[in-house]
N, C-alpha and C positions, 0 to 999 in steps of 0.2 A: 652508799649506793642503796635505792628503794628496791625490795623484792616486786617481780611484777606477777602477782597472781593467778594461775591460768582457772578461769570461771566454768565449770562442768557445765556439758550442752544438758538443756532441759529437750523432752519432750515441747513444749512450747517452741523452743527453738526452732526444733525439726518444724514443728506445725509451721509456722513463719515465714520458713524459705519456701514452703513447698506452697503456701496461701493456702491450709486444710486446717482444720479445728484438732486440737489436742486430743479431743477425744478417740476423733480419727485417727491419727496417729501412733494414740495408744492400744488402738484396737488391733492397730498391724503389727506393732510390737510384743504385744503381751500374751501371746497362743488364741488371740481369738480373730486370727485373720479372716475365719469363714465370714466374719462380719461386715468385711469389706469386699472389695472386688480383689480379682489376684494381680493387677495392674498396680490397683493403689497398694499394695501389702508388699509389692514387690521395689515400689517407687519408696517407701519409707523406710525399708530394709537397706536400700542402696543409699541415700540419701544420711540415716542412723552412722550406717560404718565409714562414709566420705567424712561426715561430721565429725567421729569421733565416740556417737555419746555409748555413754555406759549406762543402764538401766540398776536405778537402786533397789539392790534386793530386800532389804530392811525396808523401805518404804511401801513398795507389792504384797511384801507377808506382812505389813500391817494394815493396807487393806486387804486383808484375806485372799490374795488372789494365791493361787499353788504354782509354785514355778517350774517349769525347765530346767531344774539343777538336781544332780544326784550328790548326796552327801556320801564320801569314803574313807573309810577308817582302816588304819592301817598303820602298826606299830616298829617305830627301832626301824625303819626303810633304810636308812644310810646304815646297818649296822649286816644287812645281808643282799646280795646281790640278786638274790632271787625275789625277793622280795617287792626289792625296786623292778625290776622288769617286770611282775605281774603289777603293782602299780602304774607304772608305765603304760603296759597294756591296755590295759582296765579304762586310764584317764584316755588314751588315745580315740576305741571305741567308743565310749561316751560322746564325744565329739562329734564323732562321725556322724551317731545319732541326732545332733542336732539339738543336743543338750549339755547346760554347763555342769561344772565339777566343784563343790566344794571338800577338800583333801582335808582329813583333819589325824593328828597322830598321835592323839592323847584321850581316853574317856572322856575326860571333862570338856576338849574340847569336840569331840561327837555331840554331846549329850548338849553342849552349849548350841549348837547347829540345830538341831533339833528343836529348841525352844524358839530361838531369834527367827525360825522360817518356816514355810509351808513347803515342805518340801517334796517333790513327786518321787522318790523311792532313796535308796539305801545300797549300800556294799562297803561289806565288811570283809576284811581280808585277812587270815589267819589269826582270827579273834582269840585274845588271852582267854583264860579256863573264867577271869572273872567277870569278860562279858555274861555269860551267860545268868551271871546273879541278879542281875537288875541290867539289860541289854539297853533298853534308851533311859535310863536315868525316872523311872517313873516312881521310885525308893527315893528317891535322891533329890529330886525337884518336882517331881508331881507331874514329867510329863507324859501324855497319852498320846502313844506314837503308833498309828496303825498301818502307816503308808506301807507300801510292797519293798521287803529286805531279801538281799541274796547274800548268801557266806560265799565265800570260793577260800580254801584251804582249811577247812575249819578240819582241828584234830581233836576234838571231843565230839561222843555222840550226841546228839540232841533230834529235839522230834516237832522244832516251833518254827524254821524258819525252810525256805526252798535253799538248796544247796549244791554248788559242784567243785567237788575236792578228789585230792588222789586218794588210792585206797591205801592207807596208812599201814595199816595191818599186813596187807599184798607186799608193799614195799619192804617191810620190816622179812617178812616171813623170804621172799625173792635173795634178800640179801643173806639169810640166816643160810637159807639152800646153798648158796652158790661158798661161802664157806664152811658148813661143815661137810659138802660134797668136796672139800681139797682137802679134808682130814680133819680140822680146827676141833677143839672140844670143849675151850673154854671160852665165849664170846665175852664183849666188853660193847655195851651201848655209852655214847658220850654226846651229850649236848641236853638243853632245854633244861628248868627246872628238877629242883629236887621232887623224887616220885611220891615221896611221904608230904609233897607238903601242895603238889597239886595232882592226885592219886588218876582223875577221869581223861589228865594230859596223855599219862605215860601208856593207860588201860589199853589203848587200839595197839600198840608200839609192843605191850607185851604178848599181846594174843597174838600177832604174826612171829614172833620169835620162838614160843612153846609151841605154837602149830610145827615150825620146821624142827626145834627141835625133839618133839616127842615120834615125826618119823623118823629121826635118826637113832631113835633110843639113848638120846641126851637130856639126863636131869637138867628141870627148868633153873637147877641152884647153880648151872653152869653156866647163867647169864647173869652179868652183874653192869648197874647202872651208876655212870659217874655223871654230876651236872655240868653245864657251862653253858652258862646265859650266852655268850658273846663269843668271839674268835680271837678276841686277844689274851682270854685266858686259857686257848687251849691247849698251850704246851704246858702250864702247870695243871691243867685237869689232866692229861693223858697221863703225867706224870705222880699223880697222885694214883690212877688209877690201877698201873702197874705198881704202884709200890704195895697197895694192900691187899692186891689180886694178880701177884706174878708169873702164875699159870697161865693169866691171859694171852692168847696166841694171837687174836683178829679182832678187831673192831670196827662197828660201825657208828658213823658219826652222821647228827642230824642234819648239818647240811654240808656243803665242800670245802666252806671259808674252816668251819668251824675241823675240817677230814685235814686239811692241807696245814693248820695250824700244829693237829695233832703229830703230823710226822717229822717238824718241826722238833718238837718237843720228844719224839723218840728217838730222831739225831740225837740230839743233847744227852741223852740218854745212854750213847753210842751202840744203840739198835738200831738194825738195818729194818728197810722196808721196800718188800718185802720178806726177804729172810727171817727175822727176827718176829717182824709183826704185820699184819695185814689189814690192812684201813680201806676200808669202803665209803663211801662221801654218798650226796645224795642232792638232786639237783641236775645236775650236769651244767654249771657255769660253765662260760666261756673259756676260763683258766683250765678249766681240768684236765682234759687234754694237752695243755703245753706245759702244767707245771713236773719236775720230775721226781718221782716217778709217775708217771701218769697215772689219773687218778680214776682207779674201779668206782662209781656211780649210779644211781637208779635215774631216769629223767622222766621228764612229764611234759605233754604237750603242753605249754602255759598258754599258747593262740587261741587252740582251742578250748581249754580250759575257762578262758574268761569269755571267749564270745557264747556257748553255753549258756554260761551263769547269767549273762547280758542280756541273753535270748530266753530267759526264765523272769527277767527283772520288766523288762518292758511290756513281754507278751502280760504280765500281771498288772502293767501300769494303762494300756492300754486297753485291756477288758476292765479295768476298774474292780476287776474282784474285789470281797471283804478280804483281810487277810486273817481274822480271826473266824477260828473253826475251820479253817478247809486244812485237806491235808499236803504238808509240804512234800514238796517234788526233793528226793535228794539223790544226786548222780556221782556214782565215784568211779575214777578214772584209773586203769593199771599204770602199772609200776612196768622201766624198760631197763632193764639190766646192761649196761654198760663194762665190760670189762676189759680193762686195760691193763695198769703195770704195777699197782697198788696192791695185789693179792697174789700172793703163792699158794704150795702147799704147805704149813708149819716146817720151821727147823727141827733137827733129833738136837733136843736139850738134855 
């Protein structure tokens, strides 16, 4: 049996059915419709999507033309649920705007995006501590990336790009309050990187926990950090954590996959929660709520959070600002305290 080929419609194509020149056609398609009438822009727009065709991006950014697409980076998405819905979000929006998406969820492949195309702006979503070394690859491959970037969750400080993130610190410092206001004296943070080995990750994370604990008149030495990249090692991280810090009463965890693992792992332990131990998550997935014990959480508008940051990216795409030398716009959003069935006051041990 012969495969039967399906042949991509050209721009000519479209020109063909409609009796109009290519050029015409490519006028209505490629953002420069003011150059036609809105009759005919509207006629090749309807005609494009009946057709089918797809517009080659690689072939536009090699005639120089800047497209319609925002490039977004965003790492480990199947690995946190909050992640993927600000994802989600984020690509939704973009849409709406009337613009496409390329998704990318590795450096190299940003940094690869970046080179292959002209691209009308950027979002980067809870960018690792090594974005910030070389952000478009310009160490790396020599490229010179000026277009308009927005973070939305970034947890390092930085002073290069416009930004809207929760306030890390708020968040940390809200959850410190709300347990050592039940008694708690020795906390336990668990998630993310080891702090000695990305120090400006953990920096915001520590300053909101010594702000709560120094009004409590709790030594900073009674916060101790355990790592865990991921949620499915969070019953051997809780459990390492307790073993070398057993005074620990209450923890909070970076996010709720990573909170919901841990009590998992304090079962096994055959510690109650919360009797024994008190877990605060962060986030407020959809789970959190129904898993049991319900889970004490901080949450964040994530709607708002990315239309924001969207409304920062465009408004800058739109005026065509430089983006070097002016000063970035950076917006940080509070933290909402959730509390549920995850926290007590300490047991008498």
């Amino acid at each position: 049996m012969s495969e039967k080929r399906i042949k991509a419609v050209t721009l000519k194509d479209i020109a063909d059915k409609l009796g109009m020149s290519a050029m015409t056609v490519s006028r209505a398609l490629s953002g420069k419709a003011n150059l036609v009438s809105p009759e005919t822009a509207r006629l090749c727009r309807d005609t494009a999507r009946e057709m089918g065709y797809a517009p080659n991006l690689m072939a536009r950014s090699l005639r120089g033309e800047q497209l319609n697409t925002i490039v977004m980076f965003a790492e480990y998405i199947s690995s946190h649920h909050y992640l993927a819905e600000l994802v989600d979000y984020v690509s939704r929006s973009i849409e709406r705007r009337k613009y496409g998406v390329i998704s990318c969820q590795s450096m190299s492949s940003f940094h690869q995006a970046l080179r292959n195309f002209r691209l009308a702006g950027a979002v980067v979503i809870a960018p690792p501590e090594d974005f910030y070394r070389d952000p478009f690859g310009e160490r790396l491959f020599g490229v010179h990336y000026q277009a308009p970037t927005v973070l939305i969750h970034s947890a390092v400080e930085q002073s290069v790009f416009n930004e809207v993130s929760p306030d890390i610190s708020s968040f940390c410092y809200h959850a410190a309050c709300h347990l050592l206001a039940l008694g708690h004296r020795h906390l336990g943070y668990l998630g993310g990187p080891r702090a000695e080995d990305e120090p400006r990750w953990f920096e915001l994370r520590r300053r909101g926990f010594e702000k709560a604990l120094a009004e409590f008149n709790v030594s900073p030495g009674n916060l101790r950090q355990q790592a865990c990249p991921d949620a499915s090692l969070g019953p051997a991280a809780i459990q390492q954590l307790l073993t070398r810090f057993p005074e620990t009463t209450a923890v909070m965890c970076i996010n709720d996959e990573i909170a919901i693992a841990a009590i998992t792992g304090a079962h096994e332990m055959r510690l109650k929660v919360p009797g024994d131990l008190s877990i605060v998550g962060s986030n407020d997935i959809k789970l959190a709520g129904f898993f049991r014990p319900a889970l004490t959480t901080l949450s964040i508008d994530i709607r708002g959070m990315v239309e924001t940051a969207l409304d920062l990216l465009f408004d800058e795409i739109s005026e065509r600002r430089e983006v070097a030398g002016r000063e970035p716009i950076k917006i940080r959003l509070p933290a909402n305290l959730i509390v549920r069935d995850s926290t007590a006051p300490p047991s008498v041990r």
